[in-house]
py3Dmol code that shows the C-alpha trace and the ligand (Angstrom):
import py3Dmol

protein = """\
ATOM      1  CA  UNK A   1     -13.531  25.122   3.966  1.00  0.00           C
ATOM      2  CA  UNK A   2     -11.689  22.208   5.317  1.00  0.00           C
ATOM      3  CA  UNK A   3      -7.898  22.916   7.035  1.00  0.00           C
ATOM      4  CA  UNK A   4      -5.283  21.730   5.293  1.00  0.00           C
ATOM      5  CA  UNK A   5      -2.577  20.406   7.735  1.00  0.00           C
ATOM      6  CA  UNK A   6       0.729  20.089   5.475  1.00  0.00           C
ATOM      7  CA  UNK A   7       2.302  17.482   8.155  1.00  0.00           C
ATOM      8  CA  UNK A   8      -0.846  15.046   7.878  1.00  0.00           C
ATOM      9  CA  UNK A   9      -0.035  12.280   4.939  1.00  0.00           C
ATOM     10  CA  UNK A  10      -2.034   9.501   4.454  1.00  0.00           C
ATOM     11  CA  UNK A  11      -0.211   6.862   3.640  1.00  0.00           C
ATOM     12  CA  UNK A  12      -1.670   3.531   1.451  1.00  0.00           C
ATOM     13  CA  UNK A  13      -1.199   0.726   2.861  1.00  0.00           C
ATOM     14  CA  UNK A  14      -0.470  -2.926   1.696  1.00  0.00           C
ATOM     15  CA  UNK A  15      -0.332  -4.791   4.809  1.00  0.00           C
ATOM     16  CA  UNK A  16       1.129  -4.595   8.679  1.00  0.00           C
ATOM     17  CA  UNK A  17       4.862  -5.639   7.929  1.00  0.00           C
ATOM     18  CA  UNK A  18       5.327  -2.961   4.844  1.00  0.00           C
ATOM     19  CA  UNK A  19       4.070  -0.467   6.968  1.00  0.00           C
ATOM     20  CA  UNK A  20       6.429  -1.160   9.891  1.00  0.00           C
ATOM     21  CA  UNK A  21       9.803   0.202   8.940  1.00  0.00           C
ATOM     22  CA  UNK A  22       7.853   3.498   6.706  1.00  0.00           C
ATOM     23  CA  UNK A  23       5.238   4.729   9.241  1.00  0.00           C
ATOM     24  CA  UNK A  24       8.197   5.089  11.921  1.00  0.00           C
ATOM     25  CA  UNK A  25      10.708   6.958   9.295  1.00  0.00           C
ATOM     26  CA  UNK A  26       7.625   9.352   8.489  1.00  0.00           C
ATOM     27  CA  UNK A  27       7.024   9.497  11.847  1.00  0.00           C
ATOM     28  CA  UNK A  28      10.388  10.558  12.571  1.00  0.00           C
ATOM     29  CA  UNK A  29      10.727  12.939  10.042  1.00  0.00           C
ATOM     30  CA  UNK A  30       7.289  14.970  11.618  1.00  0.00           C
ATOM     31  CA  UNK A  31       4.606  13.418  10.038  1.00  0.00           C
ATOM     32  CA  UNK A  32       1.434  12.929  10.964  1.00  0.00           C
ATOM     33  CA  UNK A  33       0.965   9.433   9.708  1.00  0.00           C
ATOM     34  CA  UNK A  34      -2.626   8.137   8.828  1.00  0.00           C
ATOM     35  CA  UNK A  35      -2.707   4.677   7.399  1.00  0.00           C
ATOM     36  CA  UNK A  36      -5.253   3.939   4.299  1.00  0.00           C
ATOM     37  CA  UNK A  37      -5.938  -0.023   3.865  1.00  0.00           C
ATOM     38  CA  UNK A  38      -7.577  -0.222   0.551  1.00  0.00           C
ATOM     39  CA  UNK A  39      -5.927  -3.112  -1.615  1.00  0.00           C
ATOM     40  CA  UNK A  40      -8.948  -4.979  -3.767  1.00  0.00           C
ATOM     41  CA  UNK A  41      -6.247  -6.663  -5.072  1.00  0.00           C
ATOM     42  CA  UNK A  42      -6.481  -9.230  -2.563  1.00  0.00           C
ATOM     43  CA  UNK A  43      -8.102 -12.012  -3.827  1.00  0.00           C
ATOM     44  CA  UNK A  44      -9.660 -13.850  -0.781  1.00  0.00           C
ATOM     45  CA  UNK A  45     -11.731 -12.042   1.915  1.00  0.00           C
ATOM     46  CA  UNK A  46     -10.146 -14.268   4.728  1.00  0.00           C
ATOM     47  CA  UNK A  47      -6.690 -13.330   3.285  1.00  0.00           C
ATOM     48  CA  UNK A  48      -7.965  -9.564   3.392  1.00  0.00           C
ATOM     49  CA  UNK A  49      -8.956  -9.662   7.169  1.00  0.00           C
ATOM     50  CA  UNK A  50      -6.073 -11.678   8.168  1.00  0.00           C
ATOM     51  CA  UNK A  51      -3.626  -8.398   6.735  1.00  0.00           C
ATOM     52  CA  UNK A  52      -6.613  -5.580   8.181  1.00  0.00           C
ATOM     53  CA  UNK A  53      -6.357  -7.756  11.782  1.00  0.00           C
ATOM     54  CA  UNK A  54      -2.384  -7.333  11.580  1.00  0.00           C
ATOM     55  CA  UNK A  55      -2.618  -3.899  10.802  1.00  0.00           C
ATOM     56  CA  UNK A  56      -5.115  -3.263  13.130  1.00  0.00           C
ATOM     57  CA  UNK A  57      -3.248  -4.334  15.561  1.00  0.00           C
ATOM     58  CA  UNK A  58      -0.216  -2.613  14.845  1.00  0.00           C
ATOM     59  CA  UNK A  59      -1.659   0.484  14.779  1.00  0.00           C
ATOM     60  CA  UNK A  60      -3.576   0.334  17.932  1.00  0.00           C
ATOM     61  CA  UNK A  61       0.013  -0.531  19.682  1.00  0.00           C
ATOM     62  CA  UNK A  62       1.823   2.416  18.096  1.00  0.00           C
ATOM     63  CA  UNK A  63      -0.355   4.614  17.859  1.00  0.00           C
ATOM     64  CA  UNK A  64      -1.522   5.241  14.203  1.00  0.00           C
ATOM     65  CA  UNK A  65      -4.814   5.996  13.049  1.00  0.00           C
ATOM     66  CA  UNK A  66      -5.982   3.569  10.038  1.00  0.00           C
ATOM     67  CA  UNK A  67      -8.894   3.977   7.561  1.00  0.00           C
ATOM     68  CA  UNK A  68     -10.225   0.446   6.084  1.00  0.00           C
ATOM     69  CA  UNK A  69     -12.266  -0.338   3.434  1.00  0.00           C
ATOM     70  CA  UNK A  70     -13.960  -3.096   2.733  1.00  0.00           C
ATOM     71  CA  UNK A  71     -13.277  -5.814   0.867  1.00  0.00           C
ATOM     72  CA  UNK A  72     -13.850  -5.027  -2.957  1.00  0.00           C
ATOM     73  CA  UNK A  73     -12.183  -7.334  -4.948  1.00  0.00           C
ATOM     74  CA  UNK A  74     -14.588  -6.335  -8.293  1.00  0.00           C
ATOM     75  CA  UNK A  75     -12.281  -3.283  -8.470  1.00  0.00           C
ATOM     76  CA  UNK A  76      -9.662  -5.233  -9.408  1.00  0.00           C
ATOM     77  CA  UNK A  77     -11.064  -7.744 -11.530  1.00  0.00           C
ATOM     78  CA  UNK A  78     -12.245  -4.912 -13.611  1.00  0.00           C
ATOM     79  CA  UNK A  79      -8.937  -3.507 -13.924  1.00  0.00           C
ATOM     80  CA  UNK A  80      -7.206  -6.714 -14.518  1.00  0.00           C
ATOM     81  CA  UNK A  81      -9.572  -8.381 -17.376  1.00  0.00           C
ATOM     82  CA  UNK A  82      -7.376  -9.209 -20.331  1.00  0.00           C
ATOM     83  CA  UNK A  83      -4.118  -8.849 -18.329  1.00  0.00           C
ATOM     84  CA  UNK A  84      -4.513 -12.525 -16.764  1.00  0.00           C
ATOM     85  CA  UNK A  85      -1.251 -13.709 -18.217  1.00  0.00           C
ATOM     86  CA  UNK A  86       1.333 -10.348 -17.653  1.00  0.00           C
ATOM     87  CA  UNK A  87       4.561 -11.216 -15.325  1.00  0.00           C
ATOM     88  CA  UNK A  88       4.920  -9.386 -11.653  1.00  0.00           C
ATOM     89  CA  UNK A  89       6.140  -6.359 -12.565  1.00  0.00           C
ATOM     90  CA  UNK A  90       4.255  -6.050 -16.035  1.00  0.00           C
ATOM     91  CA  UNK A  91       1.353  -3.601 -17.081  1.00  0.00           C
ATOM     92  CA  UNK A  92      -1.651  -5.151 -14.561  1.00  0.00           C
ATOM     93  CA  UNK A  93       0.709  -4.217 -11.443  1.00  0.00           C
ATOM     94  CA  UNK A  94       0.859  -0.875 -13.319  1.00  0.00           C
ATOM     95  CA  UNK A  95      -3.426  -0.930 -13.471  1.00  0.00           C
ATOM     96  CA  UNK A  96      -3.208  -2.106 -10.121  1.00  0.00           C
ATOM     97  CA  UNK A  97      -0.497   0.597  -8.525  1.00  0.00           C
ATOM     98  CA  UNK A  98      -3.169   3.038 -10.208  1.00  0.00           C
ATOM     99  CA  UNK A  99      -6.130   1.662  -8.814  1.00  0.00           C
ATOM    100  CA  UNK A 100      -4.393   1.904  -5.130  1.00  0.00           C
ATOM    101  CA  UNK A 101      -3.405   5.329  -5.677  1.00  0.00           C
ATOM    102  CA  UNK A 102      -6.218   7.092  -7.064  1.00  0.00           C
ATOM    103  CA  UNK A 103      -8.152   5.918  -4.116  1.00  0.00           C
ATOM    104  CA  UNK A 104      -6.292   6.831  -1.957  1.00  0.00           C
ATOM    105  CA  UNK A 105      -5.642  10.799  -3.574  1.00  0.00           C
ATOM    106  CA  UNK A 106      -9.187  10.761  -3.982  1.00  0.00           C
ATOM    107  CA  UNK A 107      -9.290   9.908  -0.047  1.00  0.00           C
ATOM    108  CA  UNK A 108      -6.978  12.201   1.253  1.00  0.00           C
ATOM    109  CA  UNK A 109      -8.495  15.171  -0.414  1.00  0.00           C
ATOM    110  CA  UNK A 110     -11.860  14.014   0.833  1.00  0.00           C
ATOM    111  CA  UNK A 111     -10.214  14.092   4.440  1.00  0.00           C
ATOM    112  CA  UNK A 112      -8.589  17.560   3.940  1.00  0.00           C
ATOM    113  CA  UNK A 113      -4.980  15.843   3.869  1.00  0.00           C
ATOM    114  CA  UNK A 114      -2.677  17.276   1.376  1.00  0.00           C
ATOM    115  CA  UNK A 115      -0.166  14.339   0.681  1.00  0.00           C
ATOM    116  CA  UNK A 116      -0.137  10.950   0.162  1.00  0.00           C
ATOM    117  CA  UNK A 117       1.747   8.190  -0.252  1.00  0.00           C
ATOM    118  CA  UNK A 118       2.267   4.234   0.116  1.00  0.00           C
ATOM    119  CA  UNK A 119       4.194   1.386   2.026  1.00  0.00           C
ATOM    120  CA  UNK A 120       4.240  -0.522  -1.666  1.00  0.00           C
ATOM    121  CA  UNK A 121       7.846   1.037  -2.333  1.00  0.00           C
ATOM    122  CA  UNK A 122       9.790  -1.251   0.511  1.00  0.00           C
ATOM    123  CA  UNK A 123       9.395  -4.585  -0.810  1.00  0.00           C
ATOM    124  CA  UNK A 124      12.570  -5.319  -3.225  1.00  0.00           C
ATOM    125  CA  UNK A 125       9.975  -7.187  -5.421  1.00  0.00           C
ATOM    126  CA  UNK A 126       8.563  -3.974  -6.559  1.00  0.00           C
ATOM    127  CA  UNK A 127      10.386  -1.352  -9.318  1.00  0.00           C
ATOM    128  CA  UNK A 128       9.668   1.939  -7.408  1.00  0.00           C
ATOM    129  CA  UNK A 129       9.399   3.980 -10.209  1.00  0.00           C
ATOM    130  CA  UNK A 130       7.273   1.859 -11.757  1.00  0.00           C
ATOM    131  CA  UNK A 131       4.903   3.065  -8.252  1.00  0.00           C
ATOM    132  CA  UNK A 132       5.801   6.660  -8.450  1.00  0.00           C
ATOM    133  CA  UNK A 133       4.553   7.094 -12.313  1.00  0.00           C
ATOM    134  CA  UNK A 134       1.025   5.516 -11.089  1.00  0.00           C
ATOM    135  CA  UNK A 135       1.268   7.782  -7.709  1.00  0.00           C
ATOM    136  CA  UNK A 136       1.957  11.082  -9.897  1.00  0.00           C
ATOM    137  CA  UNK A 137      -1.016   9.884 -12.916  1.00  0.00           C
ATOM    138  CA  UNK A 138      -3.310   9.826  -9.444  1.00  0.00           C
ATOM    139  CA  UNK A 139      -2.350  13.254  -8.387  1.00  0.00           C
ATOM    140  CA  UNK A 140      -2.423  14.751 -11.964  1.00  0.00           C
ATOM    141  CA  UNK A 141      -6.241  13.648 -12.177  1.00  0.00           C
ATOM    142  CA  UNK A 142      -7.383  15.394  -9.168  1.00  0.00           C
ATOM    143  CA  UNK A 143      -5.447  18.635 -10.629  1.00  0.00           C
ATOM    144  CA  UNK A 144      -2.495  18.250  -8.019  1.00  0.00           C
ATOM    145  CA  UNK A 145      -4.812  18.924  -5.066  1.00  0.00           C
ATOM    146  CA  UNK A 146      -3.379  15.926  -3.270  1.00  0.00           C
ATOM    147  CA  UNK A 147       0.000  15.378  -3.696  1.00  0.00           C
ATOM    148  CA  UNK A 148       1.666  12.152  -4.342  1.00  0.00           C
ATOM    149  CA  UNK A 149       5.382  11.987  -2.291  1.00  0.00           C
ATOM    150  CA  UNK A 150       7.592   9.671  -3.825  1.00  0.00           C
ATOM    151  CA  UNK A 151       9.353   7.838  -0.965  1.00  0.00           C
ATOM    152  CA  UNK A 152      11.762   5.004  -1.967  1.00  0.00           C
ATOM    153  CA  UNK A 153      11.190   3.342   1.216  1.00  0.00           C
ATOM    154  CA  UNK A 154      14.016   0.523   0.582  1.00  0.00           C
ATOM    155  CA  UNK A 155      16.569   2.709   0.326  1.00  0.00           C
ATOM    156  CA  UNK A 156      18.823   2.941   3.519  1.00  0.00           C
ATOM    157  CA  UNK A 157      17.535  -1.405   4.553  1.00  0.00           C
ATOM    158  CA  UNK A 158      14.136  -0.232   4.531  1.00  0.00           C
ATOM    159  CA  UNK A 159      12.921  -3.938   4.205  1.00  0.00           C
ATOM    160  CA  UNK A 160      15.041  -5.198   6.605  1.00  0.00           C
ATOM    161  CA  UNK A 161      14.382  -2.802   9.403  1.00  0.00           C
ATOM    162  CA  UNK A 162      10.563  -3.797   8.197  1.00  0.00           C
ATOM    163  CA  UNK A 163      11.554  -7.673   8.401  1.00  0.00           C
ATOM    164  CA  UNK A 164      13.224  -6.611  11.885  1.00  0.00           C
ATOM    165  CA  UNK A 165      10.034  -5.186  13.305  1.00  0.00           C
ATOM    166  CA  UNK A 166       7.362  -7.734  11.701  1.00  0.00           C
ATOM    167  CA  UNK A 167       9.458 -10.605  13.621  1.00  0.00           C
ATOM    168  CA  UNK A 168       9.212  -8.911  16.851  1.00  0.00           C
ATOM    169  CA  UNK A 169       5.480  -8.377  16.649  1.00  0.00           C
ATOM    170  CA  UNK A 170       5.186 -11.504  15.116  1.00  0.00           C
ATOM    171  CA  UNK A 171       3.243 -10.358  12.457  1.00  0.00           C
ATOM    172  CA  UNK A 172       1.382 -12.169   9.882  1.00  0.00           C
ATOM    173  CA  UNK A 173       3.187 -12.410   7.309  1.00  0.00           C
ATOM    174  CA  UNK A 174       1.586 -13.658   3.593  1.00  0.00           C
ATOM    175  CA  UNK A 175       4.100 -14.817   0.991  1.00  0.00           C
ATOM    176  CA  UNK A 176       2.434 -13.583  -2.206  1.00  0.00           C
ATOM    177  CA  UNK A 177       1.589  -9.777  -3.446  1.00  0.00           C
ATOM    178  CA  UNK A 178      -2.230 -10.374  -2.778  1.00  0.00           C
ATOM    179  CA  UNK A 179      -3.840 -11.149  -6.581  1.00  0.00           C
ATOM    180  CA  UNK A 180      -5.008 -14.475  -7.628  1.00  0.00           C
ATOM    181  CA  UNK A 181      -2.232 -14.552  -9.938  1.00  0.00           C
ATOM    182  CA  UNK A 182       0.596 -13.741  -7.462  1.00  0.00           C
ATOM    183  CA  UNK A 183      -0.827 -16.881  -5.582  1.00  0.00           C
ATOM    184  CA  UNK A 184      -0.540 -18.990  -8.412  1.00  0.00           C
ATOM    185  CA  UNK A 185       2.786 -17.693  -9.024  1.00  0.00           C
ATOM    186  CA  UNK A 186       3.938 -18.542  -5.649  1.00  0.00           C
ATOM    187  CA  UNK A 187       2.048 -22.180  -4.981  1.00  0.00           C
ATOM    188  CA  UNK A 188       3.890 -22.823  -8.650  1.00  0.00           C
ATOM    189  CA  UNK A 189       7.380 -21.689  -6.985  1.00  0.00           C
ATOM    190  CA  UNK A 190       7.144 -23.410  -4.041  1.00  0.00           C
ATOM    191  CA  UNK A 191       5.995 -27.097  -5.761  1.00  0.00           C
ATOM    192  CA  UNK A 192       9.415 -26.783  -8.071  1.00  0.00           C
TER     193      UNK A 192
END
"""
ligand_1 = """\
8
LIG
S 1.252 -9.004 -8.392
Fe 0.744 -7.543 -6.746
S 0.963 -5.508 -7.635
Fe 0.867 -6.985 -9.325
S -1.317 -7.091 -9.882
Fe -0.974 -8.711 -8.392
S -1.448 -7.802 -6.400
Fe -1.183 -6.110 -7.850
"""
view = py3Dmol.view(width=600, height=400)
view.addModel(protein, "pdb")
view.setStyle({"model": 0}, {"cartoon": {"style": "trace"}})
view.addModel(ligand_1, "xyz")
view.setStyle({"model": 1}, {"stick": {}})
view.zoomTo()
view.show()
């Protein structure tokens, strides 16, 4: 039987500068942080290395262990099929908050680790709760053998002490969620 160590979380993980600012607060509070990159979201594999190279990078500097995956961007297309046209926000960030989180529960149990978590919750784009009902649907399907810990890692300028650390590692730093659609969205802002 595998040990479960209630310190270790594992903590999904979007891309370098969203885990800045939450992998140091966990860290401070006594956690064992392990970083999980699995975001099929992404709709580019260049895109996808750039943001695993970044975080990669980070880690190795401070100390973190990370897990990748590799690139699956079917898992999202799946998901996403007949949701082409919902707003940021809408029910195929919902599908795609799921997708994330069930991963990674289904990851941490298969590493032992009883909680888990994600960076998602620090960018002021994102409705937290609309996160935490997809993180606690994840941990209700494996029977609440991982747990799902809802930090609201905004709160108390969680972006901006993010922002602050990205800019002094000069991170990479993308300017869309990650989907094909959240590009579109943003080439589409930017051309106004
Ligand atoms: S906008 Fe972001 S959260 Fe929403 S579906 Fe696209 S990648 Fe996922």
């Amino acid at each position: 039987m595998q040990e479960i160590n209630p310190k270790k979380i594992l903590l999904h993980t979007c891309c370098a500068p969203c885990f800045a600012y939450p992998s140091i607060a966990l860290r401070e509070e006594g956690y064992d942080v392990i970083s999980y990159f699995y975001n099929p979201n992404i709709s580019e594999e260049t895109e996808y290395e750039k943001r695993k190279e970044e975080l990669r990078k980070y880690c190795k500097k401070e100390g973190f262990k990370v897990i990748f995956e590799p690139w699956q961007n079917e898992d999202f297309v799946n998901i996403s099929k007949g949701l082409e046209d919902e707003p940021e926000k809408g029910v195929r960030c919902s599908k795609c908050f799921n997708l994330r989180l069930t991963q990674t529960a289904k990851k941490a149990l298969g590493l032992g680790i009883k909680n888990f978590s994600t960076t998602l919750t620090v960018s002021p784009h994102k409705v937290s709760k609309q996160i935490f009902a997809e993180g606690e649907r994840a941990q209700l399907l494996f029977e609440n053998k991982a747990i799902f810990i809802p930090f609201d890692f905004k709160k108390k300028d969680g972006f901006k002490k993010s922002n602050e650390i990205a800019n002094r590692e000069n991170m990479y730093r993308q300017n869309y969620c990650g989907c094909i659609f959240s590009k579109n969205a943003s080439l589409i802002k930017q051309n106004q």
